[in-house]
C-alpha positions as CSV (number, residue, x, y, z in Angstrom):
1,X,83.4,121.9,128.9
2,X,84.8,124.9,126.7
3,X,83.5,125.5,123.6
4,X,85.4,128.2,120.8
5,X,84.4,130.7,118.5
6,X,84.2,129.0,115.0
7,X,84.6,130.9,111.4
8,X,83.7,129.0,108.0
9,X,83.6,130.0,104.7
10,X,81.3,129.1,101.7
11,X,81.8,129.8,98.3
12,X,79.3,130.1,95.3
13,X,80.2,130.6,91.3
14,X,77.3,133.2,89.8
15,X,76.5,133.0,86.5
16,X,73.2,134.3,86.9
17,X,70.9,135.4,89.2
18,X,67.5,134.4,89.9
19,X,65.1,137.5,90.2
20,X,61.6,136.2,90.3
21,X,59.7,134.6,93.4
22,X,57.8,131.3,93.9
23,X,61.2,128.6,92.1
24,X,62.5,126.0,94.3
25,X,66.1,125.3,95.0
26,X,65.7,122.1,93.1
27,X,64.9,124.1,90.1
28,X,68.1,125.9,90.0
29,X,70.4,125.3,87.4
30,X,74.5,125.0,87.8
31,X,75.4,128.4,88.7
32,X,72.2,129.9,89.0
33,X,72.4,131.8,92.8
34,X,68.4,133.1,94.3
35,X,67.7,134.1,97.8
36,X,65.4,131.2,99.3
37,X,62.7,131.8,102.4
38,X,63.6,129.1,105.2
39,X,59.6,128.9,105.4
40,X,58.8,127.3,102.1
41,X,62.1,126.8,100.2
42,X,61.3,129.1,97.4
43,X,63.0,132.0,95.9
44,X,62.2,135.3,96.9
45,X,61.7,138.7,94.9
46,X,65.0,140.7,94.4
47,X,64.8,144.4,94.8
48,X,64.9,145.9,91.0
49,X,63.3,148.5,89.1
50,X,59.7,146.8,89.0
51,X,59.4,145.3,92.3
52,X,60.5,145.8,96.5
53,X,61.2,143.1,98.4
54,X,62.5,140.7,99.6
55,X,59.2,139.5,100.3
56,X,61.0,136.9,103.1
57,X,58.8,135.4,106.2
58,X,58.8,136.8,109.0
59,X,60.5,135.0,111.5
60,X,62.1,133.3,108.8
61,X,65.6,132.7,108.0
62,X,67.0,133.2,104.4
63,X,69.5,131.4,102.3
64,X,71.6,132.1,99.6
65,X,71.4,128.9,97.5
66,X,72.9,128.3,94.1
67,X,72.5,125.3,91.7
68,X,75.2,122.5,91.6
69,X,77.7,122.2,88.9
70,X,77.4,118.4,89.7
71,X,75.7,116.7,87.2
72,X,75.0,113.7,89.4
73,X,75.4,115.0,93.0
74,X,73.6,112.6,94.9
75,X,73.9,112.5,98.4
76,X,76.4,109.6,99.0
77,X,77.5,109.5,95.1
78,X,75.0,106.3,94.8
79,X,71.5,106.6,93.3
80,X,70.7,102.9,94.2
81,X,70.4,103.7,97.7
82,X,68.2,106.5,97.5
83,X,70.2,109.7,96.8
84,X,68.9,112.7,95.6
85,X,69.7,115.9,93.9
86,X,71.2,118.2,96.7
87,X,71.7,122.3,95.8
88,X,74.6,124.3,97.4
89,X,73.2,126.1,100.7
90,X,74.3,128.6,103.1
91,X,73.6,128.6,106.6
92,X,70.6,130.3,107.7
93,X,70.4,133.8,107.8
94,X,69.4,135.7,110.8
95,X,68.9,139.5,109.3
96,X,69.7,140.8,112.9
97,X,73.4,139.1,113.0
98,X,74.2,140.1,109.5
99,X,77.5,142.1,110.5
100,X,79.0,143.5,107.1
101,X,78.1,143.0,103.1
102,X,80.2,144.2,101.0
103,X,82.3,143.5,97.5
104,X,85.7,143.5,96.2
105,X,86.7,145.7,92.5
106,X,88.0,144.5,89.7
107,X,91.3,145.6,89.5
108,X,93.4,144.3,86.8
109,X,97.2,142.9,87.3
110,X,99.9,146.0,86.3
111,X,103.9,145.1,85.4
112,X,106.4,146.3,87.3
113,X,108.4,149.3,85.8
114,X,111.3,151.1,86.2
115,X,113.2,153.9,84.0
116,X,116.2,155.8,84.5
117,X,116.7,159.5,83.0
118,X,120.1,161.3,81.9
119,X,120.5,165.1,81.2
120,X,122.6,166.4,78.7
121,X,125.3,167.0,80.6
122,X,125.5,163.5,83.2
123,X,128.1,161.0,80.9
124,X,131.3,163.3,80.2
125,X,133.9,162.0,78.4
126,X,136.3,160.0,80.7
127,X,133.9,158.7,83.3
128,X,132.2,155.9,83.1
129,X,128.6,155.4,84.1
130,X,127.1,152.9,86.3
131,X,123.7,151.8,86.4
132,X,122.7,148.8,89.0
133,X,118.8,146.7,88.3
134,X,117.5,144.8,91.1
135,X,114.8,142.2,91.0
136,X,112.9,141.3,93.8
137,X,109.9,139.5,95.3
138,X,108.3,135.9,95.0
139,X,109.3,135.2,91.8
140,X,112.7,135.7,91.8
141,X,113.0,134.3,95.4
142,X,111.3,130.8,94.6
143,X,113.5,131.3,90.8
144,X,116.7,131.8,92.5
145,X,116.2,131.8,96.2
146,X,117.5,134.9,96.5
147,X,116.6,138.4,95.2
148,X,118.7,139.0,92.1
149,X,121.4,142.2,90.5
150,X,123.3,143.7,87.9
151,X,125.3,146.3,87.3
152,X,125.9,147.9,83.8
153,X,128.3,150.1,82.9
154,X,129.0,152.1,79.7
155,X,132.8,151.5,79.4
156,X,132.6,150.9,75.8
157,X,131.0,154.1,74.6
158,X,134.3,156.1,73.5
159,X,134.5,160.0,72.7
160,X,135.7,161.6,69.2
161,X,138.8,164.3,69.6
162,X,137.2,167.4,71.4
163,X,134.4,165.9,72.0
164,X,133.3,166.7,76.0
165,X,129.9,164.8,76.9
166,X,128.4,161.6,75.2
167,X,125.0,161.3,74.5
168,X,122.9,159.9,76.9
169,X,121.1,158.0,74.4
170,X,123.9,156.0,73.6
171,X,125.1,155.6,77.6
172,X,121.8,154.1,78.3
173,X,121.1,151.9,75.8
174,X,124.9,150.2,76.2
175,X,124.0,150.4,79.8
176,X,120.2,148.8,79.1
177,X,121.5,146.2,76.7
178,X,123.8,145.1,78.9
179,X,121.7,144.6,82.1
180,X,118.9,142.8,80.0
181,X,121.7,140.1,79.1
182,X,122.7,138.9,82.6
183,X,121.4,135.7,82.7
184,X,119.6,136.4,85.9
185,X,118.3,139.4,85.8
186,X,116.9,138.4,81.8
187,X,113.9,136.2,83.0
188,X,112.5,139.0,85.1
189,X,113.2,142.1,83.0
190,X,112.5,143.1,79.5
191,X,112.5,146.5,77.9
192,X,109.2,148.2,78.0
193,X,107.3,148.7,75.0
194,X,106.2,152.3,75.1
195,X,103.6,152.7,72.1
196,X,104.6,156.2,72.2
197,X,103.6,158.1,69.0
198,X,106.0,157.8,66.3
199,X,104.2,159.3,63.5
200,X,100.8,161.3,63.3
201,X,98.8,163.7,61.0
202,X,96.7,167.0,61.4
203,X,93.2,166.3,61.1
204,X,91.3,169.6,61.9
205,X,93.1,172.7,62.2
206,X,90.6,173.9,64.9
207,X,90.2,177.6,66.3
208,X,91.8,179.8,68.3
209,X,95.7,178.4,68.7
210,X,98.8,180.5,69.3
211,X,102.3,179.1,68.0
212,X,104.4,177.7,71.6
213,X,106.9,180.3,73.0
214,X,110.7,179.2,73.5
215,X,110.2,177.6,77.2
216,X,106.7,177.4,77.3
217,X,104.7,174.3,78.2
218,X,103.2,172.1,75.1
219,X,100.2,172.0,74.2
220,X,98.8,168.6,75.8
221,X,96.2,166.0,74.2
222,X,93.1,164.1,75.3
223,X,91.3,161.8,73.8
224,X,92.7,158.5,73.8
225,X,91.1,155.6,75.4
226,X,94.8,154.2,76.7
227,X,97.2,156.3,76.0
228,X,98.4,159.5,77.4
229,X,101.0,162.5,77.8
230,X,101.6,163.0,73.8
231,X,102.0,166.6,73.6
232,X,102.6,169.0,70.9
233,X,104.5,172.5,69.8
234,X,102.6,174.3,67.5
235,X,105.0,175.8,65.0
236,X,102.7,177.6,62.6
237,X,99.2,178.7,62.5
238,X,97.4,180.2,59.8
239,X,95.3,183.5,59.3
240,X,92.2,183.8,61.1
241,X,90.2,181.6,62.6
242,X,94.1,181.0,64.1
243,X,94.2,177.1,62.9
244,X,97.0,174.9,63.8
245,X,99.0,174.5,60.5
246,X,102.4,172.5,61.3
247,X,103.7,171.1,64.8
248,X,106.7,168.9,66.4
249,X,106.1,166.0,68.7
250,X,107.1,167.2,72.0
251,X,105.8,164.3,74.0
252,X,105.7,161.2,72.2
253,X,103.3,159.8,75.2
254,X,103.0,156.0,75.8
255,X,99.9,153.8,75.1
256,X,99.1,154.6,72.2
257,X,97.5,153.0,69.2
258,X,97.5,153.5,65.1
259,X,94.4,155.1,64.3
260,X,93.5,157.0,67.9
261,X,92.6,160.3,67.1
262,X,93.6,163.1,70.1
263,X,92.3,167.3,70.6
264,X,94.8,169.9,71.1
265,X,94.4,171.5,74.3
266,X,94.6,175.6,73.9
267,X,91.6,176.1,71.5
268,X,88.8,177.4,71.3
269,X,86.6,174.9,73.3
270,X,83.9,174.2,70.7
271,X,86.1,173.7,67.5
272,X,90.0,172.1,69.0
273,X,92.2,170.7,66.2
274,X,92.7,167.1,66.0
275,X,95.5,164.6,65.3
276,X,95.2,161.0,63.9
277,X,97.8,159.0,65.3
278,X,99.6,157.3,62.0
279,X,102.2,154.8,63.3
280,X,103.4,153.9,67.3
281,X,106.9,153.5,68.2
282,X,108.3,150.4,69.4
283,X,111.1,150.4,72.4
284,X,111.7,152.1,75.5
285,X,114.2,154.8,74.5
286,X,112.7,158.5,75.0
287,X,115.4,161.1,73.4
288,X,114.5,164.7,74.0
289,X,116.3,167.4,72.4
290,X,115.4,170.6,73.7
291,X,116.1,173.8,71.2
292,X,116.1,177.7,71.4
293,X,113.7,176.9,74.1
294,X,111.5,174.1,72.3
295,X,111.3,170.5,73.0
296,X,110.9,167.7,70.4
297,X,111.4,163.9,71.7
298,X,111.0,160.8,69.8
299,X,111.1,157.1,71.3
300,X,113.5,153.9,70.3
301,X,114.5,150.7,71.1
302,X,117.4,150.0,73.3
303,X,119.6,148.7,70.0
304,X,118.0,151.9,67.3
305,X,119.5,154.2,70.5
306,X,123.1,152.8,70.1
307,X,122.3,152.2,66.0
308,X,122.5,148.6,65.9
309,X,119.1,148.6,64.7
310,X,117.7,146.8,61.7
311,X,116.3,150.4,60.7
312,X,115.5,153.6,62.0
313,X,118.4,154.2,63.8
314,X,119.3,157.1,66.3
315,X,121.8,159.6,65.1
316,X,124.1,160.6,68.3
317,X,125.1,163.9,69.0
318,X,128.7,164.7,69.2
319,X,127.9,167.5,71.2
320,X,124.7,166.5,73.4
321,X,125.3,169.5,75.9
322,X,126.0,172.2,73.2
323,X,123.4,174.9,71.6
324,X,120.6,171.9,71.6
325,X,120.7,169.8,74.8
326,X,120.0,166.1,74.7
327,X,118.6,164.1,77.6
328,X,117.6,160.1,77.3
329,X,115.1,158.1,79.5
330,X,115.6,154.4,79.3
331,X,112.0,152.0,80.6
332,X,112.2,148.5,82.0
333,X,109.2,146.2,82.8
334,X,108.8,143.4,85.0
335,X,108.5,140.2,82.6
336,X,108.0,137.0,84.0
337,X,105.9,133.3,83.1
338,X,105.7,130.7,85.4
339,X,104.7,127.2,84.9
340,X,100.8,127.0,83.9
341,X,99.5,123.2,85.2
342,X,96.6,121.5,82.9
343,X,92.9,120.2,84.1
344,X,94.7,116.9,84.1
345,X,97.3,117.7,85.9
346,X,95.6,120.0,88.6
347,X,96.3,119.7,92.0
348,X,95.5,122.5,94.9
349,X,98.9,122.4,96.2
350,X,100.4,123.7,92.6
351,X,102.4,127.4,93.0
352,X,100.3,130.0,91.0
353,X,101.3,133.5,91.4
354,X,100.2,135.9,93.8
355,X,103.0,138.6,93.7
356,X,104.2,140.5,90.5
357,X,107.9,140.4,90.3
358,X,109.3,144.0,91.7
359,X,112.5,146.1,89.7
360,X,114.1,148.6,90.9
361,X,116.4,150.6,88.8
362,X,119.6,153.2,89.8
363,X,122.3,155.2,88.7
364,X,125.9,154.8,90.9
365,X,129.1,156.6,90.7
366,X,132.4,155.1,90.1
367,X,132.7,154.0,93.8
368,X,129.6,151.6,93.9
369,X,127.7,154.5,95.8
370,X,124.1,155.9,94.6
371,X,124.4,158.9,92.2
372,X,122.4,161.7,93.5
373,X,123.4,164.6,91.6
374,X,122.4,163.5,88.1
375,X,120.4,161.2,86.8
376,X,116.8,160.6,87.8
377,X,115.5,157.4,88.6
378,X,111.8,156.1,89.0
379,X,109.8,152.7,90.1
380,X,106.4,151.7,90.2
381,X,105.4,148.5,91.7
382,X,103.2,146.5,89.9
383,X,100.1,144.7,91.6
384,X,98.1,141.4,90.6
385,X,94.7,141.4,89.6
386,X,92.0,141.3,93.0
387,X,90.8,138.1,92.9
388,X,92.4,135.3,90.4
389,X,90.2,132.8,88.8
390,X,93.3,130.1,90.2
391,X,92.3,131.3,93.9
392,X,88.5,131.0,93.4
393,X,88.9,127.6,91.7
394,X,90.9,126.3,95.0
395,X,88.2,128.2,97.5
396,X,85.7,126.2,95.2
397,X,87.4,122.9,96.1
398,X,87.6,123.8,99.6
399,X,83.7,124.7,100.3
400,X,82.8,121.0,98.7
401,X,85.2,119.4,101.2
402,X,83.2,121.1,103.8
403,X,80.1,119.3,102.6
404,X,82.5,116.3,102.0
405,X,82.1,116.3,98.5
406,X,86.0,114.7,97.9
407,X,88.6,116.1,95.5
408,X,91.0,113.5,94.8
409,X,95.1,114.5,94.3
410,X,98.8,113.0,94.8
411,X,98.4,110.0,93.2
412,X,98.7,108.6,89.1
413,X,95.4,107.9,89.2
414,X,93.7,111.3,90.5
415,X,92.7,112.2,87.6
416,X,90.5,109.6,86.5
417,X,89.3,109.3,90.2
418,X,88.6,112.7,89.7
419,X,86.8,112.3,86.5
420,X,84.8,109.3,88.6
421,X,84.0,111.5,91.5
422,X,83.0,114.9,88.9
423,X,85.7,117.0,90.3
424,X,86.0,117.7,86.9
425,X,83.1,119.8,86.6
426,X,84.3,122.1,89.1
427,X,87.1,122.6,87.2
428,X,85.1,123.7,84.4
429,X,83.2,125.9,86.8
430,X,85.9,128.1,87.2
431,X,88.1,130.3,84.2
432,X,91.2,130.0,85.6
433,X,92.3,132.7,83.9
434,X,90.0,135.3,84.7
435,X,89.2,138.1,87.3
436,X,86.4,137.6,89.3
437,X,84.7,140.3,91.7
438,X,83.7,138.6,94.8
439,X,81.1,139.5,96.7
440,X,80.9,139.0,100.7
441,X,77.9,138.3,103.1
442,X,79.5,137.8,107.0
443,X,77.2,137.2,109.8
444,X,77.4,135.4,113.2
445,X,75.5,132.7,114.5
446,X,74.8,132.5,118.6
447,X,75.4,129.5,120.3
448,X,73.3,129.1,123.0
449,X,74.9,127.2,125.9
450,X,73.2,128.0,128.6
451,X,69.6,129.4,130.1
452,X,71.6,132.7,130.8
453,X,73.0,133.6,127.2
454,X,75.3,133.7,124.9
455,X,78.2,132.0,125.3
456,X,80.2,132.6,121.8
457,X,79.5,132.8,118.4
458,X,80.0,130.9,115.3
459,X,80.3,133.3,112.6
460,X,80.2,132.4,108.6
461,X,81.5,134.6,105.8
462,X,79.9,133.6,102.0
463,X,81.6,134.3,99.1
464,X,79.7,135.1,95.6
465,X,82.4,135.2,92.5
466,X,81.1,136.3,89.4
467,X,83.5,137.4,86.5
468,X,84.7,140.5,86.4
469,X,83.8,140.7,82.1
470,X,80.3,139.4,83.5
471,X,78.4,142.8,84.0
472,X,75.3,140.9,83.7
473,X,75.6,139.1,86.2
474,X,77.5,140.9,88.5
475,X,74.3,143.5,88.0
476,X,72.4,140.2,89.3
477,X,74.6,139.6,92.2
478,X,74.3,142.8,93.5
479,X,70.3,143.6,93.3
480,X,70.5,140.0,95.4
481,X,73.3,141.6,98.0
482,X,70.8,144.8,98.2
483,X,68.1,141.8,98.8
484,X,69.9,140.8,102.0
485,X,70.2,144.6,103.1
486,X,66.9,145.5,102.6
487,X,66.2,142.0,104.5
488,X,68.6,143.3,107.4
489,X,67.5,146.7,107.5
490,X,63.6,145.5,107.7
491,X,64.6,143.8,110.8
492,X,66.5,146.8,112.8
493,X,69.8,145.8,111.2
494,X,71.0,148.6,108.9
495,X,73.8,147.4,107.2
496,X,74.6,149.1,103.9
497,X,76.6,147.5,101.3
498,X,80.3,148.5,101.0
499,X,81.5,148.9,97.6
500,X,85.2,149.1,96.7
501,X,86.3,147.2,99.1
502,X,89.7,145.0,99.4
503,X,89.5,141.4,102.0
């Protein structure tokens, strides 16, 4: 008779982590995860900074056991018969076939984004520019079935007499407004909200500054918790100590906030001058206009670029590639919501996303073919967050169904089946919309078949979520995973714990 390898999974929600010895599982309350000696069912010490352990039996296996979220979990749902309270168990684990520990990060979800750059001298008067937005991946596919486009041109930007080059401020925003209302590509895209620096005021002069030389690289500034690349010219300085006294934005920088106070690079290193940041832009329009060698940029929205604006309106340049040369980057990010189901109306089969939507953003030449010779164009993908509090809520449901605990769905009634059967409070386990860090414990366990040896394994991988805004407990979690190395390792199993790692 053949017999196959087998792989299960387990999962446990952490809130918190039992650290002292001598508590038995029935003591543990919902979400409460200890390391338990198969010898006498109690917890076991966790390695911290007052104690060594894990103080396990020899010969014993150990178990990672966690407290149910069911308020009445009785084995067979039915007290009248003799049930009893029943915590969440893993298999027993043999330190010597503990074969990899190790834990995700918490990386956060990113958007999409795409931009598209003009120089002074790309949109001459007579030719029209093109610019083409594509939308793809699982959004747009289960949207449209298809991956999605637009093209955008700027026929309707005219010249004045004599006039040789349009701005490219004005060519992208007619280009950008155009492209964000196609029907299809305007659920997906949406211009990006820079927070650039709009306004800002010297706070300390500092030490040591030199005024920036036509051509020369701008001072750059640190200091901000979120936002970066705002650079400046220094225009004057006074006497002695050398103090920054007036400067020009020559990077307005994106996410920023009012009130986020920056150092000036260039200094002396003790004593740099500072900047309160006053006021951030919004829009997606970055206009640079660079002069006798200096560059000073400012940011807009897609309508203040083509002055349609309620206020604060771009003035265009009639001559954009003359004695002070304009260029114009335009930013898109991937926007999209998709349908959020209630408790009530839960079911594991729902469609939750797993895949940002992707853009993709280029500039074409009057025969439908890629521009290469001017215009610069740039994508970043975006990427979801590691582990989504919608995936551990349906691995939840999963690892009860292996102990047959039911989770009722597809009919009118589920929910107050569900509500019968306390499937409910595994919904209210879970935040469904947080990030979690999971952490993984895999080991193997031999089947013995036959006097000779081994004939395969079975082998179980055990998953431990805890929030990822939960440093408490993930702290916790992880003196219990250096537990079960220390365990492993006592037993001539050294298996370290892998940090960073992606599943």
């Amino acid at each position: 008779m053949a017999y196959f390898n087998h792989a299960f999974n387990k999962t446990f929600i952490a809130d918190s982590t039992l650290a002292t010895a001598g508590t038995a599982t029935s003591a543990l309350t919902a979400g409460q995860v200890a390391l338990v000696d198969g010898a006498d069912w109690e917890s076991v010490i966790i390695p911290g900074a007052a104690n060594v352990g894990p103080l396990v039996t020899p010969g014993s296996f150990a178990y990672i056991v966690q407290g149910s979220f069911y308020t009445k979990d009785t084995i067979g749902n039915n007290p009248g018969h003799g049930g009893y309270k029943e915590s969440v168990k893993s298999k027993g684990i043999n330190p010597r076939y503990i074969s990899r520990l190790w834990k995700t990060n918490c990386a956060t979800a990113s958007q999409a984004t795409a931009s598209l750059s003009l120089a002074s001298d790309c949109a001459p008067c007579g030719k029209t520019q093109f610019m083409r937005i594509d939308v793809k991946g699982s959004p747009a596919l289960r949207f449209l079935n298809h991956n999605a486009y637009a093209i955008a041109d700027s026929a309707n930007v005219c010249c004045i007499d004599g006039q040789e080059y349009i701005d490219p401020a004005v060519v992208v925003g007619a280009m950008a407004e155009m492209v964000l209302g196609d029907p299809l590509i305007k659920p997906f895209v949406a211009e990006k909200d820079l927070n650039g620096v709009a306004t800002s005021s010297l706070t300390t002069g500092g030490e040591g500054y030199a005024v920036t030389a036509a051509n020369a690289a701008a001072s750059a500034t640190s200091g901000s918790s979120t936002g970066s690349g705002f650079a400046i010219n220094i225009l004057t300085i006074a006497a002695s100590p050398f103090a920054i006294a007036t400067f020009s934005v020559a990077n307005a920088g994106s996410g920023y906030a009012a009130g986020d106070v920056v150092s000036v690079a260039g200094g002396t290193v003790d004593k740099l001058a500072t900047i309160t940041v006053d006021t951030v832009s919004a829009g997606g329009v970055v206009v640079s206009v660079k002069t006798a060698g200096i560059t000073t940029s400012a940011v807009y929205t897609i309508a203040q670029a083509q002055g349609k604006g309620a206020s604060g309106n771009y003035t265009a340049s009639t001559d954009p590639n003359g004695t002070s040369k304009v260029s114009a980057t335009v930013s898109f990010v991937g926007a999209y919501v998709d349908t959020v189901f209630g408790n009530c109306s839960f079911d594991t089969r729902d469609h939750y996303n797993a895949e940002p939507v992707q853009i993709e953003v280029s500039l074409l030449d009057e025969t439908g073919n890629p521009c290469n010779d001017c215009g610069v164009a740039s994508n970043t993908p975006g990427s979801m967050q590691q582990t989504q509090g919608e995936e551990v809520l349906r691995e939840l449901i999963m690892s009860e169904r292996y102990r047959q605990s039911p989770y009722n769905q597809g009919n009118r009634d589920s929910a107050r089946i569900r509500e019968i059967e306390m499937s409910d409070e595994l919904l209210a386990a879970v935040d469904r919309t947080a990030t979690y860090r999971a952490y993984y414990v895999q080991h193997s366990v031999p089947r013995f078949n036959n006097p000779t040896g081994v004939f395969d394994n079975d082998q179980y991988q055990y998953k431990i979520y805890v929030k990822c805004s939960d440093a408490a407990a993930q702290t916790a979690v992880e003196k219990l995973m250096e537990g079960l190395a220390a365990f492993a390792k006592a037993n001539g199993n050294n298996v370290p714990l892998e940090t960073n790692a992606y599943w």
